[in-house]
C-alpha positions in Angstrom: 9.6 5.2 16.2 8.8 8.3 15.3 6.4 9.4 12.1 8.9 10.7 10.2 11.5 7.6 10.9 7.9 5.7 9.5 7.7 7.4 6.2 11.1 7.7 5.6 11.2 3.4 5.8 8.3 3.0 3.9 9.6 5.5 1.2 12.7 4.0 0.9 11.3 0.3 0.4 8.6 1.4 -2.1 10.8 3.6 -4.3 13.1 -0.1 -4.7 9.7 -1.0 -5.6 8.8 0.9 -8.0 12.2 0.8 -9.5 12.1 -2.7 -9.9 8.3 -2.2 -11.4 9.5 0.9 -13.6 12.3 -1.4 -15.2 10.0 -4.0 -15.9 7.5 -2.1 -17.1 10.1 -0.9 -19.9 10.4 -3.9 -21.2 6.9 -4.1 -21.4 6.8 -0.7 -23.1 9.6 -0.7 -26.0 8.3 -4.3 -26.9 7.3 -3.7 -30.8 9.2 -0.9 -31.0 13.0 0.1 -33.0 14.0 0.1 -29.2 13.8 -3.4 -28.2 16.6 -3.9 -31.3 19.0 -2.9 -28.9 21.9 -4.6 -27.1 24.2 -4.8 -24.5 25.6 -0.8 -24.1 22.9 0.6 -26.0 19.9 -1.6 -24.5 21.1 -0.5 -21.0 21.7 3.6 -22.1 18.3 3.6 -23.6 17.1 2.0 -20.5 18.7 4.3 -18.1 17.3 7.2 -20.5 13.8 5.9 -20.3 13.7 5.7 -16.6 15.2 8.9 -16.4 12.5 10.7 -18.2 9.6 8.6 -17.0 11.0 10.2 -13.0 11.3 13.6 -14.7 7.5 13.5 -16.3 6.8 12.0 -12.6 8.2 14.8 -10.8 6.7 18.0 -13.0 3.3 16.4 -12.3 3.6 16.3 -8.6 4.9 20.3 -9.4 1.4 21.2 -11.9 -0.7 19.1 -9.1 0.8 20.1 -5.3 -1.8 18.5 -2.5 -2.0 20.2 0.7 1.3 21.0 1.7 2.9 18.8 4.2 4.3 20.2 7.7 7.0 18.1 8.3 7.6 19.4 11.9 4.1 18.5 13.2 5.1 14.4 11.8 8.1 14.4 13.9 
């Protein structure tokens, strides 16, 4: 198996992962707050909204903090 057939596996396992992890880890989070009032339609919106930014915060830091720059075509 090629590399890039290796981190394309392992990536696609640990973002499931860290899905799973990110939803529980709302619960954990809105615990206490007006947002744990929330039911059914609401509960999963807010939800949906809270992963959503959570992904976007994730995504500008990896853009304010690039590592070396990864050459895909020597991984192959």
């Amino acid at each position: 198996m090629s590399k890039m057939k290796d981190i394309d596996r392992v990536a696609e396992y640990l973002h499931e992962v860290c899905l799973e992890q990110l939803d529980d880890s709302i619960d954990w989070a809105i615990d206490g707050t007006h947002l744990d009032k929330l039911e059914g339609d609401d509960y999963n919106q807010m939800k949906k909204a809270v992963m959503t930014r959570t992904i976007e915060y994730m995504l500008n830091w990896l853009e304010a903090n690039p590592s070396t720059e990864i050459d895909f075509d020597v991984i192959k």
